[in-house]
mmCIF file of the N, C-alpha and C atoms, coordinates in Angstrom:
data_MODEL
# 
_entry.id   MODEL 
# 
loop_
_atom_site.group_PDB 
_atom_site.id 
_atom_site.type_symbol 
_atom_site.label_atom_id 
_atom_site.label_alt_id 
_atom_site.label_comp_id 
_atom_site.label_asym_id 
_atom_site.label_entity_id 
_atom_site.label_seq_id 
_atom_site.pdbx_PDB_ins_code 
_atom_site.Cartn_x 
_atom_site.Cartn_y 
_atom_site.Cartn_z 
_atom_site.occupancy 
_atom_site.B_iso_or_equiv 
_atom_site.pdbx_formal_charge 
_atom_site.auth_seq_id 
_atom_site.auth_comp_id 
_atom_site.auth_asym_id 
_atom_site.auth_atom_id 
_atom_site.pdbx_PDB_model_num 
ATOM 1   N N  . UNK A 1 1  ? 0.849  -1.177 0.000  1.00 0.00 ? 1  UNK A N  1 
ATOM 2   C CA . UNK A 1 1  ? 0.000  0.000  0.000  1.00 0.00 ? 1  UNK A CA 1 
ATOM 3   C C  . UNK A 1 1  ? 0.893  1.237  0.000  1.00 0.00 ? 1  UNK A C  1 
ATOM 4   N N  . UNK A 1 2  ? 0.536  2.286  -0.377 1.00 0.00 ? 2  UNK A N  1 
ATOM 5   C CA . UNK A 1 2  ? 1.164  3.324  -0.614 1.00 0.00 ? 2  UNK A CA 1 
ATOM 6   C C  . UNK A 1 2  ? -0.078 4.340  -0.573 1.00 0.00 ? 2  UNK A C  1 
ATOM 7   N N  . UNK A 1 3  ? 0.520  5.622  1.175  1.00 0.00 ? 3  UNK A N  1 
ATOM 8   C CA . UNK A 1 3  ? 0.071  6.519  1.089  1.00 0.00 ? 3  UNK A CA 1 
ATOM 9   C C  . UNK A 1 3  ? 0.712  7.995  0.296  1.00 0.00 ? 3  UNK A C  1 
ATOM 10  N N  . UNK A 1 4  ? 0.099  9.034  0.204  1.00 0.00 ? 4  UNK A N  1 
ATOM 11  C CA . UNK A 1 4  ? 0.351  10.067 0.154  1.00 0.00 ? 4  UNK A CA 1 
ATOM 12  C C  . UNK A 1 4  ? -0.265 11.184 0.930  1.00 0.00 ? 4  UNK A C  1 
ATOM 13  N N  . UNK A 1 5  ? 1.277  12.255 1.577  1.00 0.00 ? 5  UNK A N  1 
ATOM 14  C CA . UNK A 1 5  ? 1.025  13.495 2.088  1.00 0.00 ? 5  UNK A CA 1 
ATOM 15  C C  . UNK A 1 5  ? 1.266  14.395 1.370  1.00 0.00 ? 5  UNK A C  1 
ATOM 16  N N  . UNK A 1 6  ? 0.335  15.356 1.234  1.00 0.00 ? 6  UNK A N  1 
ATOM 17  C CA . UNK A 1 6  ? 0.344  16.533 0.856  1.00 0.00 ? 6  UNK A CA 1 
ATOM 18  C C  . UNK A 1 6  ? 0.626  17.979 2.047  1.00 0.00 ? 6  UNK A C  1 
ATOM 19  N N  . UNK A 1 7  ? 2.202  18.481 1.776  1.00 0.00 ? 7  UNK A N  1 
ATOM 20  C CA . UNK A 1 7  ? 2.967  18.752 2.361  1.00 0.00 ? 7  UNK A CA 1 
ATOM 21  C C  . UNK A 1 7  ? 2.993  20.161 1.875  1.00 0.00 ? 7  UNK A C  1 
ATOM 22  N N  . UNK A 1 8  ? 3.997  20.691 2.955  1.00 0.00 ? 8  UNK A N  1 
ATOM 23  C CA . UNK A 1 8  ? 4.706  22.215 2.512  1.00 0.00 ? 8  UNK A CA 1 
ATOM 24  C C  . UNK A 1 8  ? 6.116  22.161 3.032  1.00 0.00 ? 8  UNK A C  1 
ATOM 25  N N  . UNK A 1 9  ? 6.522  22.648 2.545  1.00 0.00 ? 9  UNK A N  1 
ATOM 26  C CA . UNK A 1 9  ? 7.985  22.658 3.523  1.00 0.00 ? 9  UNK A CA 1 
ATOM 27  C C  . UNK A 1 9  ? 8.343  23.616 4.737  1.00 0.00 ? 9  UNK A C  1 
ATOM 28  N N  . UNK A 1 10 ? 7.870  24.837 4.954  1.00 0.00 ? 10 UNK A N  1 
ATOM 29  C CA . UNK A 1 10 ? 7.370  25.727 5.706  1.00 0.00 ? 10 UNK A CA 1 
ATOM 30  C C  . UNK A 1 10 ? 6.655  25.373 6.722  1.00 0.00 ? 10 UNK A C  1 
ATOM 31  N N  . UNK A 1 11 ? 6.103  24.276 6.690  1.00 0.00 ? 11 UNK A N  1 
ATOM 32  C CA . UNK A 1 11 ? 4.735  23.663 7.652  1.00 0.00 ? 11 UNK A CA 1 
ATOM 33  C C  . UNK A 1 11 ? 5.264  22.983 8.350  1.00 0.00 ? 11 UNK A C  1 
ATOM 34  N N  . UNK A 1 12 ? 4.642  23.479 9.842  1.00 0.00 ? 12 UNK A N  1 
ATOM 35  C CA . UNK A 1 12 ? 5.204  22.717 11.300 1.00 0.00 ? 12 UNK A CA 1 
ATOM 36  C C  . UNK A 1 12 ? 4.225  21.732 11.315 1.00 0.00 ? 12 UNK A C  1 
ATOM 37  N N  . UNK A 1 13 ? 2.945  22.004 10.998 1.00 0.00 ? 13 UNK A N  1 
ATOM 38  C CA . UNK A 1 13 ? 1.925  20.793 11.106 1.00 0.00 ? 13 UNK A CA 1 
ATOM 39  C C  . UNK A 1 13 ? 2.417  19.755 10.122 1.00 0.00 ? 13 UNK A C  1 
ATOM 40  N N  . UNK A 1 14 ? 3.128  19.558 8.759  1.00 0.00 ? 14 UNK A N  1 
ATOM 41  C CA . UNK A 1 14 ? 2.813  19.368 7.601  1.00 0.00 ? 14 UNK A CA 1 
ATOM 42  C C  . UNK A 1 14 ? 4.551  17.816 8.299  1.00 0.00 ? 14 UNK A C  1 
ATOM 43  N N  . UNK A 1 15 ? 5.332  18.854 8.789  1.00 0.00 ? 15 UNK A N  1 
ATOM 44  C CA . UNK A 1 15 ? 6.622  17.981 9.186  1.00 0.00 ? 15 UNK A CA 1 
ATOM 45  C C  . UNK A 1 15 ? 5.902  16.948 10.092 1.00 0.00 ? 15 UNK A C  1 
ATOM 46  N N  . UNK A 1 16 ? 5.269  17.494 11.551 1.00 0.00 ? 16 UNK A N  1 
ATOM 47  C CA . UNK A 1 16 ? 5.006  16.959 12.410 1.00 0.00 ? 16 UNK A CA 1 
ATOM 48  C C  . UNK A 1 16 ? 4.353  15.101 12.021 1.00 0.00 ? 16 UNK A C  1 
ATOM 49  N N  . UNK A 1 17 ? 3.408  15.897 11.216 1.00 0.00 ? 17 UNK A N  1 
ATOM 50  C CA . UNK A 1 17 ? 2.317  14.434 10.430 1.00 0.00 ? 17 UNK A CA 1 
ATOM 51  C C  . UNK A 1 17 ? 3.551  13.482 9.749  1.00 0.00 ? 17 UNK A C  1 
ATOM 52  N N  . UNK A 1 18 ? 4.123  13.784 8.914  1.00 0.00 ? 18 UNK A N  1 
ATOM 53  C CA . UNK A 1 18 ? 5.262  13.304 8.578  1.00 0.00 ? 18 UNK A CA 1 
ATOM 54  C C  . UNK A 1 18 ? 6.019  12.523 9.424  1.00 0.00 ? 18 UNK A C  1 
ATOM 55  N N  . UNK A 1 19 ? 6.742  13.136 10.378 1.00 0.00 ? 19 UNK A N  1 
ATOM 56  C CA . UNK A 1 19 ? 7.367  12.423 11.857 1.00 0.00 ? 19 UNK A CA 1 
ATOM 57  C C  . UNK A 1 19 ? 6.300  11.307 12.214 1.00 0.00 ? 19 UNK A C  1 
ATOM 58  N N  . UNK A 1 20 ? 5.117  11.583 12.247 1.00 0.00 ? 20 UNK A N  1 
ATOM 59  C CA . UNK A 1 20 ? 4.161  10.985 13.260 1.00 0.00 ? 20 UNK A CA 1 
ATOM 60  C C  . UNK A 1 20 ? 3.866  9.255  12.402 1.00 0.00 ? 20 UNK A C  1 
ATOM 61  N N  . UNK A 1 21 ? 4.169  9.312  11.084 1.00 0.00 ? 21 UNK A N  1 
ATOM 62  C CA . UNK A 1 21 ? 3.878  8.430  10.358 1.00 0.00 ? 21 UNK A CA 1 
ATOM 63  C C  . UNK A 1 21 ? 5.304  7.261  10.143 1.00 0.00 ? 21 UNK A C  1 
ATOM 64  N N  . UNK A 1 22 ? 6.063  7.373  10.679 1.00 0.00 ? 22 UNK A N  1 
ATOM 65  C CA . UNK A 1 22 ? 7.417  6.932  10.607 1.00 0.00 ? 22 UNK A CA 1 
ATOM 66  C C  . UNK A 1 22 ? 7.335  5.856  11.619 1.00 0.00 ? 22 UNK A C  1 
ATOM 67  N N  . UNK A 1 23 ? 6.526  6.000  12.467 1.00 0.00 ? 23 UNK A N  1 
ATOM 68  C CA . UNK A 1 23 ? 6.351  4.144  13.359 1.00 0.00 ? 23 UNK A CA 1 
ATOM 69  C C  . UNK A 1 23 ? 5.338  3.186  12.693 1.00 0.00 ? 23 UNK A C  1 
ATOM 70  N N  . UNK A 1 24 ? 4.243  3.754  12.209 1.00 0.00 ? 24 UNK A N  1 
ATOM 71  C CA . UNK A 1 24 ? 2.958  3.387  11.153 1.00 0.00 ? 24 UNK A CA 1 
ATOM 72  C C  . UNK A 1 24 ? 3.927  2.116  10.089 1.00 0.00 ? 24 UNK A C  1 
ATOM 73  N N  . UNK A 1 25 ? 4.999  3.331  9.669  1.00 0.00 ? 25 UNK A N  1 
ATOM 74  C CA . UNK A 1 25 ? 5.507  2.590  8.108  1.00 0.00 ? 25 UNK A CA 1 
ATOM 75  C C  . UNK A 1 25 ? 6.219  1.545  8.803  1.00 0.00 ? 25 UNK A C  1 
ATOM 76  N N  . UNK A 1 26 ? 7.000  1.551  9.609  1.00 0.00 ? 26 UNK A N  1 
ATOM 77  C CA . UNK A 1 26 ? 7.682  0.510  10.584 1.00 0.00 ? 26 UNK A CA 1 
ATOM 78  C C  . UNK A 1 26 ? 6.920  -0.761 11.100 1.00 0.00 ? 26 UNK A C  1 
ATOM 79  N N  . UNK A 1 27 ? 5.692  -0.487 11.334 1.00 0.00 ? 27 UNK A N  1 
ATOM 80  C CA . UNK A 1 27 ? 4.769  -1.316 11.536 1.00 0.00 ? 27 UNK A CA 1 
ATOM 81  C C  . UNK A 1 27 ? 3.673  -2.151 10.715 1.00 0.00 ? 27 UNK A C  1 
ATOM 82  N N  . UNK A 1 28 ? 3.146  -1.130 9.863  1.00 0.00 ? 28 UNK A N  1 
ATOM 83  C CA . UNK A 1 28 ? 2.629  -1.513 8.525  1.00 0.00 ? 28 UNK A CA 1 
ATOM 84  C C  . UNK A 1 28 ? 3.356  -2.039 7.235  1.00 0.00 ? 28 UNK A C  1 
ATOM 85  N N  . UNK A 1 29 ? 4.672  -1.059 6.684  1.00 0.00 ? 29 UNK A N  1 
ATOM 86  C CA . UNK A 1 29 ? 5.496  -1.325 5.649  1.00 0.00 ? 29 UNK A CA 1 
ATOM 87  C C  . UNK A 1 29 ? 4.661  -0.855 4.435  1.00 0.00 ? 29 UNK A C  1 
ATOM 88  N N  . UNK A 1 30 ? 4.027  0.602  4.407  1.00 0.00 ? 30 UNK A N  1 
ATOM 89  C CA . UNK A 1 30 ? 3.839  1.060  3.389  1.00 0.00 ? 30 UNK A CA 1 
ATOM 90  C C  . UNK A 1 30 ? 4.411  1.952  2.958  1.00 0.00 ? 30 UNK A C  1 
ATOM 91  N N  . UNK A 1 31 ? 4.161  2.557  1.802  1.00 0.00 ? 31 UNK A N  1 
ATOM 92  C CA . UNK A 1 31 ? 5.333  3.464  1.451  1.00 0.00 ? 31 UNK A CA 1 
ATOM 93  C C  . UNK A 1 31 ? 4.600  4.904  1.041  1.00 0.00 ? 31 UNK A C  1 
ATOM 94  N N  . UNK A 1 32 ? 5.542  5.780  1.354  1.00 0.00 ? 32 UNK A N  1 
ATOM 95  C CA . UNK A 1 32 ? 4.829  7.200  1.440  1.00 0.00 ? 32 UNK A CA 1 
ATOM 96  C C  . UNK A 1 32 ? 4.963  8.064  0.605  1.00 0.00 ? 32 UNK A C  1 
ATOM 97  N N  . UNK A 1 33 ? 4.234  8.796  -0.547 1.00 0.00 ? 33 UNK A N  1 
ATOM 98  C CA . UNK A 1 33 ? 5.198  9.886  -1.027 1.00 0.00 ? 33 UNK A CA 1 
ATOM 99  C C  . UNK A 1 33 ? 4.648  11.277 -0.409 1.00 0.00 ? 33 UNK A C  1 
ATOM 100 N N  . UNK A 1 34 ? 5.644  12.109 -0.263 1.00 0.00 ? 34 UNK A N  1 
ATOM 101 C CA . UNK A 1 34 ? 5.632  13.233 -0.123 1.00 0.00 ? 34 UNK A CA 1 
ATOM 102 C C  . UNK A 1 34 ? 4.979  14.033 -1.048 1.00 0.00 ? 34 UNK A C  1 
ATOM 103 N N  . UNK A 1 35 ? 4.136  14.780 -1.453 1.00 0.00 ? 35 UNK A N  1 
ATOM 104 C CA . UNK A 1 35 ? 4.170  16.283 -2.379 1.00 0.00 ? 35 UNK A CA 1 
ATOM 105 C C  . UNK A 1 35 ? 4.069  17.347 -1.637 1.00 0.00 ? 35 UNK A C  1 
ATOM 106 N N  . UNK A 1 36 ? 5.447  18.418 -2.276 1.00 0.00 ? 36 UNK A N  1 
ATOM 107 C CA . UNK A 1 36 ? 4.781  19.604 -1.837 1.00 0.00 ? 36 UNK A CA 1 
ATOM 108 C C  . UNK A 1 36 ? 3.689  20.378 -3.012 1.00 0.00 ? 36 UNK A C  1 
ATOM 109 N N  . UNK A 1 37 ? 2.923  20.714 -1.873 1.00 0.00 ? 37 UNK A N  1 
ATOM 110 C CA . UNK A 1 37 ? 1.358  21.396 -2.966 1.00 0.00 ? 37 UNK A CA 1 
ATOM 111 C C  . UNK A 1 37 ? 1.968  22.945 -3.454 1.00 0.00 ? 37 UNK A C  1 
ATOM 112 N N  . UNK A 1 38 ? 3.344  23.498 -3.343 1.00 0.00 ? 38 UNK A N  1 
ATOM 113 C CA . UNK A 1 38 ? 3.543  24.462 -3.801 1.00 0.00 ? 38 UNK A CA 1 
ATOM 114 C C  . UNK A 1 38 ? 4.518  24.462 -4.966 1.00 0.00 ? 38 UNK A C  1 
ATOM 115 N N  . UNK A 1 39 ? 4.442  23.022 -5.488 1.00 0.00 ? 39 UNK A N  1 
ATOM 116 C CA . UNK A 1 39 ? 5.088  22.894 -6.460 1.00 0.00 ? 39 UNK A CA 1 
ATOM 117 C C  . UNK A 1 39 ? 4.182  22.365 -7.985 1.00 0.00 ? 39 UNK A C  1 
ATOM 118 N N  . UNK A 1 40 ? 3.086  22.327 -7.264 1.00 0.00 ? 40 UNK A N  1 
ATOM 119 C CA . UNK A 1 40 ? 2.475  22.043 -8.744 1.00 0.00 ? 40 UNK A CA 1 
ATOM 120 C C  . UNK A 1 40 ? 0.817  23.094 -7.910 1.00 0.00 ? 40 UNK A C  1 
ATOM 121 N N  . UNK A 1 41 ? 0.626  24.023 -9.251 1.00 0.00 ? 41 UNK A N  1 
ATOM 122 C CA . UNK A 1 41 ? -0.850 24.751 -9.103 1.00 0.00 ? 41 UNK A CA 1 
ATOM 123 C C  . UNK A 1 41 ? -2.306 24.015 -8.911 1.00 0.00 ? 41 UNK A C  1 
ATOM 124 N N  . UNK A 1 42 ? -2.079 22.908 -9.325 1.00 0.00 ? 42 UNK A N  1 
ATOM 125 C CA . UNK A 1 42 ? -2.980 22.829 -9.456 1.00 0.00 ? 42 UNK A CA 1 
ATOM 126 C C  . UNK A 1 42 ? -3.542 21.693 -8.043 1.00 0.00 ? 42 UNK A C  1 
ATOM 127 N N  . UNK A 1 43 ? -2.476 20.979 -7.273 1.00 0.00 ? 43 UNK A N  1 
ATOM 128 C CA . UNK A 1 43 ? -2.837 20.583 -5.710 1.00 0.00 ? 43 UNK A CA 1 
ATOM 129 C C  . UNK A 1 43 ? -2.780 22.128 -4.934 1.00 0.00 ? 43 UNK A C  1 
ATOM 130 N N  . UNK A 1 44 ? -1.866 23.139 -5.163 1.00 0.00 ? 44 UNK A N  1 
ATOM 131 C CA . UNK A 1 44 ? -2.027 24.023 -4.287 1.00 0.00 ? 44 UNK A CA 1 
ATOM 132 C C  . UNK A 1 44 ? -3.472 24.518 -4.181 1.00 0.00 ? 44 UNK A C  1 
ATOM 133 N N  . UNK A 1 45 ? -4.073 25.147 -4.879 1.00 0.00 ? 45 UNK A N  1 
ATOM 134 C CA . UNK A 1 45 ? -5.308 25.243 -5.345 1.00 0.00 ? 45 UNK A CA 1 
ATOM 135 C C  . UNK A 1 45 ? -6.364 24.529 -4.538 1.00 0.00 ? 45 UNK A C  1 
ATOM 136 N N  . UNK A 1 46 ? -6.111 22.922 -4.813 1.00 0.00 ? 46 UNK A N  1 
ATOM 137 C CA . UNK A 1 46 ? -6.566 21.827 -4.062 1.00 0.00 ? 46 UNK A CA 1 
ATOM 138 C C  . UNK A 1 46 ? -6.738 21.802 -2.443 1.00 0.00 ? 46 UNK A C  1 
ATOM 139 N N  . UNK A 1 47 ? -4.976 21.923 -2.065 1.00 0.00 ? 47 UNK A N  1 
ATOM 140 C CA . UNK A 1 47 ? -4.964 21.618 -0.670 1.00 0.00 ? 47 UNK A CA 1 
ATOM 141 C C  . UNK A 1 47 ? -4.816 22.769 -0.297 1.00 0.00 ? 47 UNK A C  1 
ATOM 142 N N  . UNK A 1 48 ? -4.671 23.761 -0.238 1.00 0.00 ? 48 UNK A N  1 
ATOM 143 C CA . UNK A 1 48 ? -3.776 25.176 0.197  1.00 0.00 ? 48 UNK A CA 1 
ATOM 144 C C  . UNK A 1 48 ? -3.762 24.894 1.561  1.00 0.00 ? 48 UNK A C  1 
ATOM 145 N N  . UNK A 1 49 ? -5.145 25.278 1.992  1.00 0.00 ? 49 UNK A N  1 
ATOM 146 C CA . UNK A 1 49 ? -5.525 25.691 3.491  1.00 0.00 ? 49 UNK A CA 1 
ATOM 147 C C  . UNK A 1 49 ? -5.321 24.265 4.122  1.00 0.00 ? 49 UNK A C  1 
ATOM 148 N N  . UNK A 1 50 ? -5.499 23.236 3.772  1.00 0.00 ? 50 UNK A N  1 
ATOM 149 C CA . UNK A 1 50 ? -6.062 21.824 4.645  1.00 0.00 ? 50 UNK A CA 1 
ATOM 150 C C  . UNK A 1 50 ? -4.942 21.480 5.130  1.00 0.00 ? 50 UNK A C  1 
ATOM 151 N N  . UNK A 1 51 ? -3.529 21.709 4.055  1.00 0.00 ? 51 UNK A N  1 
ATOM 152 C CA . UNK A 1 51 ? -1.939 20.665 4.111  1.00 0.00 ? 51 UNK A CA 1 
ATOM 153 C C  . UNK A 1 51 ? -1.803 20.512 5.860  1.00 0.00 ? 51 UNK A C  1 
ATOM 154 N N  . UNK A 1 52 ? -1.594 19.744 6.458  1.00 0.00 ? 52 UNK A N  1 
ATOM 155 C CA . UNK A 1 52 ? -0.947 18.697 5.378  1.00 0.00 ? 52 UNK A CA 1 
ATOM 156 C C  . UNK A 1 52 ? -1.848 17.660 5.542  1.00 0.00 ? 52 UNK A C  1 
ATOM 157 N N  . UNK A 1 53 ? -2.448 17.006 4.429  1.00 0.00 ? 53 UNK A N  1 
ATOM 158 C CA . UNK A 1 53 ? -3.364 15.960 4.002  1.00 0.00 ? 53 UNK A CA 1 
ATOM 159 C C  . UNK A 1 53 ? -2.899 14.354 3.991  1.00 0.00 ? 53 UNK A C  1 
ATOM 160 N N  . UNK A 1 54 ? -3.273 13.550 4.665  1.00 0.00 ? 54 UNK A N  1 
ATOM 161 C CA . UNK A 1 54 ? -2.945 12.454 3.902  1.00 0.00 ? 54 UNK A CA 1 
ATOM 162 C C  . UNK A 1 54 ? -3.820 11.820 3.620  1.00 0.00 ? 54 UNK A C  1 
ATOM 163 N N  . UNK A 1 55 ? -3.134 11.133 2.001  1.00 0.00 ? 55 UNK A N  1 
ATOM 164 C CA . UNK A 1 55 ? -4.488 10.044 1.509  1.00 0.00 ? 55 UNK A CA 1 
ATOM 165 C C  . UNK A 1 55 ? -3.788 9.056  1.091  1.00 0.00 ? 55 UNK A C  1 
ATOM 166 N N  . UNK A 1 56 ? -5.360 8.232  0.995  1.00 0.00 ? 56 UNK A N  1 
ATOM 167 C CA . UNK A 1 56 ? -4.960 6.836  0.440  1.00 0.00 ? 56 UNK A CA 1 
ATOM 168 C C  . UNK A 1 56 ? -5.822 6.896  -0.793 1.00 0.00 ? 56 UNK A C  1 
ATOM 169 N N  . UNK A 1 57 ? -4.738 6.700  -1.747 1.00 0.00 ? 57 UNK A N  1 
ATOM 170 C CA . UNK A 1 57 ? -5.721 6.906  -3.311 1.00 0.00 ? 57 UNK A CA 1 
ATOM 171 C C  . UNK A 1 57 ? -5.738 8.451  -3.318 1.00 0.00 ? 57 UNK A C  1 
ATOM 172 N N  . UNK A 1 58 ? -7.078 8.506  -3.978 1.00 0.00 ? 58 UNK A N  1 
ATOM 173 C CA . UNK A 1 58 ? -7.890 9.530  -3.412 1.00 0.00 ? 58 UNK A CA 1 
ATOM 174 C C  . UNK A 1 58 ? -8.963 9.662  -2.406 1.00 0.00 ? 58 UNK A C  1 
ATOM 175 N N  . UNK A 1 59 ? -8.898 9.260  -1.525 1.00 0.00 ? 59 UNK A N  1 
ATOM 176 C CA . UNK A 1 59 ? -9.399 8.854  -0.424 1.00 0.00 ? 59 UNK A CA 1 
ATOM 177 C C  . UNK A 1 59 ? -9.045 9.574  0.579  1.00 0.00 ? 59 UNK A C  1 
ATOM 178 N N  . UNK A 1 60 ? -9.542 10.989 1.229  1.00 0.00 ? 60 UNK A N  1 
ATOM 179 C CA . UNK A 1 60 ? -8.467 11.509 2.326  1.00 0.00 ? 60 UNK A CA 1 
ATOM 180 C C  . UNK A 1 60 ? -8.703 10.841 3.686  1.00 0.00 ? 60 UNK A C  1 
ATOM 181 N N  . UNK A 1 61 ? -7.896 10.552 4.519  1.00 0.00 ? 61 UNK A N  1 
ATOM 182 C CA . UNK A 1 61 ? -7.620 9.625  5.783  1.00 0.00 ? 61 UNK A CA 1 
ATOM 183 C C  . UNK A 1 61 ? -7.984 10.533 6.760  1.00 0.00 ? 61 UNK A C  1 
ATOM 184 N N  . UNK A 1 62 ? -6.895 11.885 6.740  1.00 0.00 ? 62 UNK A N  1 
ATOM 185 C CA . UNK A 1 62 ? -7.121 12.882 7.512  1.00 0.00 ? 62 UNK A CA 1 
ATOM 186 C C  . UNK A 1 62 ? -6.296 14.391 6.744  1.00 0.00 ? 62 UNK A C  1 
ATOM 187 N N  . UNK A 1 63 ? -6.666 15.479 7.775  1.00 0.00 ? 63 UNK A N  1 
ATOM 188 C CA . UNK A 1 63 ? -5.889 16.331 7.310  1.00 0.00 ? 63 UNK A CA 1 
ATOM 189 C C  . UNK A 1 63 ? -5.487 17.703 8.546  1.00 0.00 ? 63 UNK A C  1 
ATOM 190 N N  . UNK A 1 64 ? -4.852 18.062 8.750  1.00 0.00 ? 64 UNK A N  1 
ATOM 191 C CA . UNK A 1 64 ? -4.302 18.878 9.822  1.00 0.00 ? 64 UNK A CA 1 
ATOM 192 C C  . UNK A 1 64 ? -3.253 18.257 10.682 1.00 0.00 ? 64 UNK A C  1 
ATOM 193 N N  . UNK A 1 65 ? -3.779 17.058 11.542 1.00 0.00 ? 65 UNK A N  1 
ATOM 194 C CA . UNK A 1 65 ? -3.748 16.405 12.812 1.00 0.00 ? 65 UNK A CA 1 
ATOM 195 C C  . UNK A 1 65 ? -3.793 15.001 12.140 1.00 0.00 ? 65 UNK A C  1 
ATOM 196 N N  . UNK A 1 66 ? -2.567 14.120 12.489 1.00 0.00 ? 66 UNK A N  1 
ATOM 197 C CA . UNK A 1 66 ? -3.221 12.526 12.454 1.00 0.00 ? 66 UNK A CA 1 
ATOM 198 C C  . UNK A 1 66 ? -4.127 11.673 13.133 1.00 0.00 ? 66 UNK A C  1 
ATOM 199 N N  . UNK A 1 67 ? -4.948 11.113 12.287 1.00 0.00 ? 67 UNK A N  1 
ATOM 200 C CA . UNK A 1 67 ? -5.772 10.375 12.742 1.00 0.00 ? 67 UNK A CA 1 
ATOM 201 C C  . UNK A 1 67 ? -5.435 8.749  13.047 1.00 0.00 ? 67 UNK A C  1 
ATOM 202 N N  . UNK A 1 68 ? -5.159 8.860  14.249 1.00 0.00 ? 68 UNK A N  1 
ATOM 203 C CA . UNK A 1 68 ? -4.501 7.200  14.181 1.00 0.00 ? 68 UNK A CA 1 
ATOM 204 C C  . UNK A 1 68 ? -5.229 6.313  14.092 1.00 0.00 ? 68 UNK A C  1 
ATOM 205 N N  . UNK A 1 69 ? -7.015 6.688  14.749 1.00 0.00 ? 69 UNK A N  1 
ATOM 206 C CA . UNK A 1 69 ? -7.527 5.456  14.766 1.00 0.00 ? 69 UNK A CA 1 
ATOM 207 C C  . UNK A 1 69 ? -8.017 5.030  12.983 1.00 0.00 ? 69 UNK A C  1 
ATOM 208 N N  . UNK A 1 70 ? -8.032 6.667  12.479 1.00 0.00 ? 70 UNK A N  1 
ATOM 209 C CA . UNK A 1 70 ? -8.649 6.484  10.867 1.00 0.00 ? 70 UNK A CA 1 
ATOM 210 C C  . UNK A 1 70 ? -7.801 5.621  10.334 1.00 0.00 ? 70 UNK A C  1 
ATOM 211 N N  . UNK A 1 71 ? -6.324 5.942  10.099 1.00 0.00 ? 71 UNK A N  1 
ATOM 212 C CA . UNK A 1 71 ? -5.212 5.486  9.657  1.00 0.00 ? 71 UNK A CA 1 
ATOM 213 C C  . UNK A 1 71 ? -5.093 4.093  10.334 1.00 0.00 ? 71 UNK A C  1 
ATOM 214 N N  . UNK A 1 72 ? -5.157 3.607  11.090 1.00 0.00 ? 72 UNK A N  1 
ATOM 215 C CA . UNK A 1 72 ? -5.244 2.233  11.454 1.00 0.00 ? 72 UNK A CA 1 
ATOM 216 C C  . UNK A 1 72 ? -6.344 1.178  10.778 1.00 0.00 ? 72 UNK A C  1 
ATOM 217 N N  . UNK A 1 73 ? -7.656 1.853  10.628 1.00 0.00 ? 73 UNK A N  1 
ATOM 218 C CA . UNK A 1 73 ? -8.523 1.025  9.867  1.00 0.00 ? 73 UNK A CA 1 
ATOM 219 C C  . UNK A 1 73 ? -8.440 1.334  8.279  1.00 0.00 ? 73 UNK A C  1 
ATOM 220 N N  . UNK A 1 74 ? -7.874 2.139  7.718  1.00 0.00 ? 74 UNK A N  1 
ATOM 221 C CA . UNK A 1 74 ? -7.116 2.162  6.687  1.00 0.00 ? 74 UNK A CA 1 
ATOM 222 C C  . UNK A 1 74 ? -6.460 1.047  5.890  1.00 0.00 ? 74 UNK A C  1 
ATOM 223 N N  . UNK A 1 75 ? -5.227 1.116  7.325  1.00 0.00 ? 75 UNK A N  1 
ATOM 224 C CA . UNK A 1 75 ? -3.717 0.214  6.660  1.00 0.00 ? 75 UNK A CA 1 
ATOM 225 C C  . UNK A 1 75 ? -4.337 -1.521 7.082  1.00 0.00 ? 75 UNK A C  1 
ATOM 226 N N  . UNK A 1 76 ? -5.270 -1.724 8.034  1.00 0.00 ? 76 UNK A N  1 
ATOM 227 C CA . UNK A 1 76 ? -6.119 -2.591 8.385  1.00 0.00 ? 76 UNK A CA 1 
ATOM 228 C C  . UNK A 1 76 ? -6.783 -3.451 7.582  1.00 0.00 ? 76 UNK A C  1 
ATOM 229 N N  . UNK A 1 77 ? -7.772 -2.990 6.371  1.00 0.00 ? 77 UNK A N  1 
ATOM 230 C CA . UNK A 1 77 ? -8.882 -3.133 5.727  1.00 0.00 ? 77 UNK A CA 1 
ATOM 231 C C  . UNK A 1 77 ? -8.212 -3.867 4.310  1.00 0.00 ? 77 UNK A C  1 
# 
């Protein structure tokens, strides 16, 4: 499985979620990509205000704050 965050680099929330997902992948073994949304217009647009987002698919999991219990029935299912 393979999630994606939608990131900033500027963003304390955007790192934090990031950090927070690094025992998940240790535990689960999925793989993550990063985007920053200020590199392409047309996610900025998308995510501006929400980053940092993560999804599965297109599917958003959560966005601000991790959701562990969401993200658990997620990597779960």
């Amino acid at each position: 499985m393979k999630l994606t965050l939608m990131f900033r680099e500027y963003c304390s929330l955007c790192h934090k979620m990031r950090d927070e997902l690094k025992p998940f992948q240790d535990e689960y073994g999925f793989g993550l990509d990063v985007l920053d949304v200020d590199d392409d217009p047309v996610l900025e647009e998308k995510y501006n205000e929400l980053v940092p987002v993560l999804l599965a698919g297109d599917k958003e999991i959560c966005h601000w704050y991790l959701d562990e219990k969401k993200l658990r029935q997620v990597l779960e299912s």
